[in-house]
TORVEX-669417 format. One line per 2 residues: their letters; for each residue x, y, z of C-alpha. Coordinates in nm, 4 decimals, decimal comma, padded with zeros to 6 digits. Example, Ala and Ser with C-alpha at 12.3 -4.5 7.8 and 13.67 -1.06 7.14 Angstrom:
as) 01,2300 -00,4500 00,7800  01,3670 -00,1060 00,7140
//
This chain:
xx) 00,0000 00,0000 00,0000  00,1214 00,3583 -00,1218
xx) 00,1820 00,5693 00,1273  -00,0329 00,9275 00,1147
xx) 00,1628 01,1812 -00,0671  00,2307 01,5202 00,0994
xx) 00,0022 01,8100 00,0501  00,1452 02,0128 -00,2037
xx) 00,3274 02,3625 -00,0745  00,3031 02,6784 -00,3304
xx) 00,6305 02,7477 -00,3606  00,6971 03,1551 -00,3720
xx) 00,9540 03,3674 -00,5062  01,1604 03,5219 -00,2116
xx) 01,1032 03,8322 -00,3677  00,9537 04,1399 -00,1114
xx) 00,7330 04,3925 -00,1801  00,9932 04,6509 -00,1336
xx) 01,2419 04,4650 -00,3407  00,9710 04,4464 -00,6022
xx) 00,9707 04,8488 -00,5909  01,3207 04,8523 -00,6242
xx) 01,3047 04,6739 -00,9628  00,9738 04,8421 -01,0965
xx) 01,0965 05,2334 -00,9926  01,3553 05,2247 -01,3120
xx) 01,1264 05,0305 -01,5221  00,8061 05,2820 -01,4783
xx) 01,0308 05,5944 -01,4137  01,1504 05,5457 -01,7864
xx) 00,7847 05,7701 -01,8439  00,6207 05,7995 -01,5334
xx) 00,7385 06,1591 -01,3737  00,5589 06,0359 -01,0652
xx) 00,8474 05,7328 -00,9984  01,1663 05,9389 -01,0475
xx) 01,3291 06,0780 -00,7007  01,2468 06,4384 -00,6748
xx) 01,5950 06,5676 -00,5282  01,8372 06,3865 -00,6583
xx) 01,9793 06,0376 -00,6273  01,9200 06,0680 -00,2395
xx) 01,5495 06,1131 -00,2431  01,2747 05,9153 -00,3313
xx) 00,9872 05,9273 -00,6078  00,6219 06,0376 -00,5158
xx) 00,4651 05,7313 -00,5607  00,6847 05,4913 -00,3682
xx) 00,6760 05,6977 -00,1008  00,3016 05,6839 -00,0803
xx) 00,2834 05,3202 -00,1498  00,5589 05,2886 00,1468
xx) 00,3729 05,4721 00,3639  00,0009 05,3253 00,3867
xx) 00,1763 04,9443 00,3549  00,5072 04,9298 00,5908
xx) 00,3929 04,6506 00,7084  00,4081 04,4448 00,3941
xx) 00,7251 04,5479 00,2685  00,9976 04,2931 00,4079
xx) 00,7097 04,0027 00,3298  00,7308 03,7591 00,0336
xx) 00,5199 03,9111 -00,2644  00,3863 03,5756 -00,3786
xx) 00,2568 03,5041 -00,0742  00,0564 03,8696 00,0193
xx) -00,3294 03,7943 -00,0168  -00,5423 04,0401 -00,1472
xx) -00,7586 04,0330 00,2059  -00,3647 04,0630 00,3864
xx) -00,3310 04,3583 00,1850  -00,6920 04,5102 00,2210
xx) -00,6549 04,4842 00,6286  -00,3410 04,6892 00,5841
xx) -00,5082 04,9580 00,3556  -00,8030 04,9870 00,6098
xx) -00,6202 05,0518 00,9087  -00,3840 05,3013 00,8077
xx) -00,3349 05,5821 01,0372  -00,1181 05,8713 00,8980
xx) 00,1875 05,9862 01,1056  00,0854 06,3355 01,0385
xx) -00,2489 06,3891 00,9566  -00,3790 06,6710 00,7313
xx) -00,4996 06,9322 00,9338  -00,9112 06,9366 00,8963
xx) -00,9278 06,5754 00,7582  -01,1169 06,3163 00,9888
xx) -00,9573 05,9892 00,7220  -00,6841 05,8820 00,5676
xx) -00,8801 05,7728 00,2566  -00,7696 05,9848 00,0165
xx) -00,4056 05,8835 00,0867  -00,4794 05,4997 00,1299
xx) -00,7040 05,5053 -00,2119  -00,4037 05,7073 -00,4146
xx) -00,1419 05,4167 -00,2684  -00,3508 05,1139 -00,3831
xx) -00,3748 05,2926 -00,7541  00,0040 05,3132 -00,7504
xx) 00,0196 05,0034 -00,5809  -00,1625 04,8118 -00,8434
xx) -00,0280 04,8391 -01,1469  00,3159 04,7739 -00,9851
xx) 00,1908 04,3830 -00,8870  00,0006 04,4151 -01,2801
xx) 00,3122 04,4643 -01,4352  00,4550 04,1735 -01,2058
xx) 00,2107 03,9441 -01,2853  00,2115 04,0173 -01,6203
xx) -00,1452 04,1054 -01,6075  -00,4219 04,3507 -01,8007
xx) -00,3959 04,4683 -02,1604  -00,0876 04,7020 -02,0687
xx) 00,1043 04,4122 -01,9340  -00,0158 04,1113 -02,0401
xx) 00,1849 04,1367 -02,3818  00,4953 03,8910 -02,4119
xx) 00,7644 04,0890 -02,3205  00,5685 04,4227 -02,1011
xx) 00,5722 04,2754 -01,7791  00,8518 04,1632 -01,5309
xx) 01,0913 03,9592 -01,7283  01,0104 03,6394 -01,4670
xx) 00,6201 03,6473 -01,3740  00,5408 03,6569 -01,0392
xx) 00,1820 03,4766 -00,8890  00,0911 03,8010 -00,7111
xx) -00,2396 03,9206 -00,5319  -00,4893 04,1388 -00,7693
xx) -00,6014 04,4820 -00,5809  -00,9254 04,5484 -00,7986
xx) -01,1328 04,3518 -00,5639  -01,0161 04,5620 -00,2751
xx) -01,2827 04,7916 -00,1553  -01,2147 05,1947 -00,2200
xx) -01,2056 05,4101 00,0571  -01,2473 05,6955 -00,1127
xx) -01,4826 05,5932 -00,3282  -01,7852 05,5973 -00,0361
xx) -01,5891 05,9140 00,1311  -01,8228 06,2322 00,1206
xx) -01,4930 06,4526 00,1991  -01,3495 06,3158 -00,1301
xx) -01,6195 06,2066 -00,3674  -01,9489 06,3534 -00,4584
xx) -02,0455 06,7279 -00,5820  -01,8124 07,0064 -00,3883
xx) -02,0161 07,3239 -00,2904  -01,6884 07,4505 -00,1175
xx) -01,6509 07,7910 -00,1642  -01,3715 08,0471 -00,0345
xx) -01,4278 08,3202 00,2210  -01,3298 08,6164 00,1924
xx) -01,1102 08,5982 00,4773  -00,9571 08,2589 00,2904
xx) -00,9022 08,4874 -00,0540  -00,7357 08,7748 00,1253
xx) -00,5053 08,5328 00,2865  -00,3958 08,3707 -00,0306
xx) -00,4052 08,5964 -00,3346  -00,1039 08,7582 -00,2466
xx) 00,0966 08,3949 -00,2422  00,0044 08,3590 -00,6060
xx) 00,2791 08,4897 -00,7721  00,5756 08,4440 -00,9457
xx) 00,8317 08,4094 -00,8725  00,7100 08,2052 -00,5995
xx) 00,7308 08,3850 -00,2597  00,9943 08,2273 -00,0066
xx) 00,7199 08,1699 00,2531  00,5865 07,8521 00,0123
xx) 00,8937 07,8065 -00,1108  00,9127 07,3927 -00,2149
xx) 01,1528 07,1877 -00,1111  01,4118 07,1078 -00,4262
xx) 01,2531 07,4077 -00,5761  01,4103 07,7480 -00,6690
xx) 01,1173 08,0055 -00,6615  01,2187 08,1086 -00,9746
xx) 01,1524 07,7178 -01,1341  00,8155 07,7093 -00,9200
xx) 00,5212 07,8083 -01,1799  00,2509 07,6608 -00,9364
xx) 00,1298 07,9820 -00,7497  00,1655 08,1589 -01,0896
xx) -00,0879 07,8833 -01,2699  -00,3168 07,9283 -00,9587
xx) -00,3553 08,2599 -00,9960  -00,3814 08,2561 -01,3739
xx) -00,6577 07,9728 -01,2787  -00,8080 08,2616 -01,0929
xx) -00,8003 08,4746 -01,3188  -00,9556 08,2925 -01,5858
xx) -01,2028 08,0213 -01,4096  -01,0365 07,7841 -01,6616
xx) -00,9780 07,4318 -01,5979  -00,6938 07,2621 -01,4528
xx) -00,6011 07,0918 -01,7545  -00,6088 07,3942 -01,9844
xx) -00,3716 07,5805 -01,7432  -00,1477 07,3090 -01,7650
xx) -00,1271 07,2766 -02,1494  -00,1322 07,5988 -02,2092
xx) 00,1415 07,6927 -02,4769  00,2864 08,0773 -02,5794
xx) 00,1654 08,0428 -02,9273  -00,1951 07,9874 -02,7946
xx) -00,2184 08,3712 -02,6715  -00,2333 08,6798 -02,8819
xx) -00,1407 08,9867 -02,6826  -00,2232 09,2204 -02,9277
xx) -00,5897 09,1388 -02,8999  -00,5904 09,0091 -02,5398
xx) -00,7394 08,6241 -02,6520  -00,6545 08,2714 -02,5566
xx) -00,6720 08,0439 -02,8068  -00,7386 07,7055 -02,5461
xx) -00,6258 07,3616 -02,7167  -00,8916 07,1502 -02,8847
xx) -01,0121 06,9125 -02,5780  -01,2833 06,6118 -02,5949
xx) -01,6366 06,7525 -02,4170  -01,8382 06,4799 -02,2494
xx) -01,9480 06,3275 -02,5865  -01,6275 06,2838 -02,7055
xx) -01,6701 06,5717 -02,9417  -01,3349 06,7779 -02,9814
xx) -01,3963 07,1824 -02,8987  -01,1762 07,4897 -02,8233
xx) -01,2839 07,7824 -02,6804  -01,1463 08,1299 -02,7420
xx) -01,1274 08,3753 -02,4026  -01,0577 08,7266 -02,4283
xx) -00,8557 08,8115 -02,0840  -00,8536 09,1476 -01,8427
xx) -00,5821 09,3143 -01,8303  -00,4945 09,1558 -01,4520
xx) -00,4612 08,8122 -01,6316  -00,2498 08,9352 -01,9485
xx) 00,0190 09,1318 -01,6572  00,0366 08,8067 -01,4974
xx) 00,1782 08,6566 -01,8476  00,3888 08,8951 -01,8794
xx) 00,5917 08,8761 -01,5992  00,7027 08,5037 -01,6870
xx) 01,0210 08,4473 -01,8288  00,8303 08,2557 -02,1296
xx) 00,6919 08,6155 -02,2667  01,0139 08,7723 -02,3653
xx) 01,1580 08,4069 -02,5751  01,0809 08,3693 -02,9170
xx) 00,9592 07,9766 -02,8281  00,5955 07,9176 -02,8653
xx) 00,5940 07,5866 -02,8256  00,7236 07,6155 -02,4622
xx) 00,4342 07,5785 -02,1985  00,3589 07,9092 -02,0284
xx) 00,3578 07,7278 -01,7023  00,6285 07,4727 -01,7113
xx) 00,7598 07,2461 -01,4362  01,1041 07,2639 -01,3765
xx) 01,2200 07,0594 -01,6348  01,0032 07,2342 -01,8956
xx) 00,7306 07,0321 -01,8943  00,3639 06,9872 -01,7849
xx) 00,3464 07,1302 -01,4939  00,1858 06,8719 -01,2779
xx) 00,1495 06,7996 -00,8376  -00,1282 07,0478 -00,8453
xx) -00,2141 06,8897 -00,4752  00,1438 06,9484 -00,3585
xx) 00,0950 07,2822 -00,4776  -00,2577 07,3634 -00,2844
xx) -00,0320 07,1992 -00,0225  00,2066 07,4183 00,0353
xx) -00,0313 07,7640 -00,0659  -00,2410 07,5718 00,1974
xx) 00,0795 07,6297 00,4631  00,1800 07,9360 00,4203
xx) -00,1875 08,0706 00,3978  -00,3250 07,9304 00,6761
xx) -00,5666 07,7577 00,5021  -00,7260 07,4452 00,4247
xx) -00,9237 07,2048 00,2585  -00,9984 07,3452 -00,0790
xx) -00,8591 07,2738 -00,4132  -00,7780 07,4066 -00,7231
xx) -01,0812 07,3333 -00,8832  -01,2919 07,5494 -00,5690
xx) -01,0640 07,8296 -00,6332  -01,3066 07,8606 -01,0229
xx) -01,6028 07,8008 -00,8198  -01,5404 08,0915 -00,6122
xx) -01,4509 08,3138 -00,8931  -01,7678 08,1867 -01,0465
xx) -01,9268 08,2784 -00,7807  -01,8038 08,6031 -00,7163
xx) -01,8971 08,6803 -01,0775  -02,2778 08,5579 -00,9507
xx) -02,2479 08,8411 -00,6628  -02,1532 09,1214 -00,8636
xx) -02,4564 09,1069 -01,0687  -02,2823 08,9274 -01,4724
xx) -02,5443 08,7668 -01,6422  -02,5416 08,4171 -01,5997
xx) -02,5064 08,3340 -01,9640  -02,1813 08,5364 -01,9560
xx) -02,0638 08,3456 -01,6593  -02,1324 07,9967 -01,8225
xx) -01,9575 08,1391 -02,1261  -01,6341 08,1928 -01,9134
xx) -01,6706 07,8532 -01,7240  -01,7055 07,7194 -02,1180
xx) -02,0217 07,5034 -01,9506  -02,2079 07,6290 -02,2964
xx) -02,1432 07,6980 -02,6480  -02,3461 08,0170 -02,7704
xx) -02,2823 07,9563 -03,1331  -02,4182 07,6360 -03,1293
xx) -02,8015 07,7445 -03,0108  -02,7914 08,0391 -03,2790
xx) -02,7258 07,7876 -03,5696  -02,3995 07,9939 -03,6365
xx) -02,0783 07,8142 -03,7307  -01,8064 07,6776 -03,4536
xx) -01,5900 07,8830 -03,6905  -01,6965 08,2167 -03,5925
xx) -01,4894 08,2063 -03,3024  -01,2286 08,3161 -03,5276
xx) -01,3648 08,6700 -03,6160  -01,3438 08,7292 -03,2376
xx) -01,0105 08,9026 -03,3292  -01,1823 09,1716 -03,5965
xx) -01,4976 09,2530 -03,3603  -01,2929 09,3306 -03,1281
xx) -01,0941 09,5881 -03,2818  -01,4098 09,7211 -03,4533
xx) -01,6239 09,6890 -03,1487  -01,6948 10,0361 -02,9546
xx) -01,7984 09,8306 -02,6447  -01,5790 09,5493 -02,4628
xx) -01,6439 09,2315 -02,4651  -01,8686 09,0952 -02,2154
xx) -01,6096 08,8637 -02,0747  -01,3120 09,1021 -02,0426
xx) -01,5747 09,3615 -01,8339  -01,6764 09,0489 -01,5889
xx) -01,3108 08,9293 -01,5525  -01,2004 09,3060 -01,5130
xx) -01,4891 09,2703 -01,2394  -01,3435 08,9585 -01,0943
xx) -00,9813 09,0967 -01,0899  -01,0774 09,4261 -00,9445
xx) -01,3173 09,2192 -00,6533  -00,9802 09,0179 -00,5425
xx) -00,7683 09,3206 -00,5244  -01,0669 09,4663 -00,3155
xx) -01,0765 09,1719 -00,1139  -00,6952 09,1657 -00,0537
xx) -00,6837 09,5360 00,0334  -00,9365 09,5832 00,3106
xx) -01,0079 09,2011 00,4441  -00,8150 09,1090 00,6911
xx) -00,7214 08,7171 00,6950  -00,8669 08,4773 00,9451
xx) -00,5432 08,3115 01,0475  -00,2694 08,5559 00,9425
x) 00,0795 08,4412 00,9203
//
């Protein structure tokens, strides 16, 4: 009679999760901006760190054999070392770590249509746990999902207008970061300024802005129908000094973004950005995205038409209900010239800039530094 044969052990890898993130940090930092050390060869990248962070626990423990339900107990009782002031969770930082976390065991396992060709992945496959099954914090989080109403006070506004500059005042000066490379408080403003989106900021180029006739030219972008638009925004006069006082205005390059990081690319790290205006304001809880609300809303208070609000915002397209062609954006250049009134636009962003000045000038801020 044959004796029983032994149960059969999985037999792992000895590979750890942080020795996994040693080998995938060259691999994804090749054209992820988010994986390359931010200071030098000393530091560390943004995304490891945050992965690092929410699982310690995990990272000296074989790969192969984390679970996905090892790995969820980890993510749900994270407790940040130092909490953001005003937040009650740490679900916005635990949800951000498991979306960096999960493409790094994808790539591992050789998994998804981005890995799963011959050759994409790790060049020896690991058996690792998938993370789409793990439940998102954020995702049920009021303070993170759902429709923001947050609006600034003035008390919030007076305290930080005057950090939205360039170059970028000492007092939220970034680490790594000459003022003079830091664009951020510059594009926030100009965000400001403009109640455009965060995106359009960002890939906004010199060659999209004629300064003879005060317009912005924004970059074709897909609406919510997958339709490609632009939209074409004459400026005030408070948003057109702002441009040029960047280095960008005087250099014959319009190709260049007007708000570069400091390699010369898109500027990106909006968050660390609101992070640090956050700091040296006084403030918090508010994003970039609440700073156009507010404008909007200002707008609302000093009496411009709705219609030209929405205009601004670009939440409608005027030519469109009048049966006129999406081309006559481009006489926008000649009527203005021939025009004996101003555009409806420039006088409600001349509003808006004047109202923040206002608001700087004779509000005193709630927490002053």
């Amino acid at each position: 009679m044959e004796k029983p044969s032994a149960p059969a052990v999985a037999k792992f890898d000895n590979i750890t999760l942080r020795e996994l993130l040693d080998e995938v940090q060259p691999v994804f930092a090749k054209t992820k901006k988010s994986w390359r050390p931010r200071g030098g060869a000393e530091s560390s990248a943004y995304t490891r760190n945050a992965i690092e962070r929410v699982f310690a626990p995990l990272l000296d423990k074989t790969v192969e054999a984390l679970t996905a339900e090892e790995i969820a107990v980890v993510a749900n009782g994270y407790k940040p070392v130092r909490p953001l002031k005003g937040k009650t969770s740490a679900n916005g930082q635990v949800s951000r770590a498991l979306s960096y976390l999960s493409p790094v065991l994808d790539w591992a396992a050789h998994r998804g249509r981005k890995f799963g060709k011959i050759g994409a992945g790790r060049p020896t496959r690991l058996d690792v746990a998938e993370l789409r099954r793990i439940h998102d914090p954020a995702s049920d989080d009021p303070t993170i999902k759902g429709k923001r109403e947050r609006v600034l006070t003035a008390e919030e506004l007076a305290a930080i207008v005057p950090l939205l500059r360039y170059p970028a005042p000492e007092k939220i000066r970034r680490r790594n970061m000459l003022p003079k490379n830091d664009y951020g408080p510059a594009a926030m403003r100009f965000l400001l300024l403009t109640l455009a989106r965060r995106e359009e900021v960002a890939n906004a180029r010199w060659r999209d802005f004629d300064f003879l006739n005060g317009v912005w030219t924004k970059p074709e972008v897909k609406d919510t129908k997958g339709e490609g638009r632009s939209q074409r925004l004459p400026l005030s006069q408070a948003a057109l000094d702002l441009l040029k006082v960047l280095p960008g205005y005087s250099k014959e390059d319009g190709s260049a973004f007007v708000f570069p990081n400091r390699d010369g690319g898109k500027l990106d790290n909006w968050n660390r950005i609101a992070e640090h205006i956050q700091k040296g304001s006084k403030t918090c809880d508010w994003t970039r995205h609440d700073l156009r609300r507010t404008g909007a809303t200002l707008l609302n208070e000093l009496q411009v038409p709705i219609q030209t609000v929405e205009e601004i915002l670009d939440h409608t397209d005027r030519s469109a209900k009048t049966g006129a062609s999406g081309s006559a954006g481009h006489y926008m250049v000649v009527t203005r010239i021939m025009n004996d009134t101003e555009d409806p636009k420039v006088v409600a962003l001349t509003k808006l800039s004047t109202a923040l000045d206002h608001i700087v000038a004779t509000v005193k801020p709630s927490n002053p530094a």
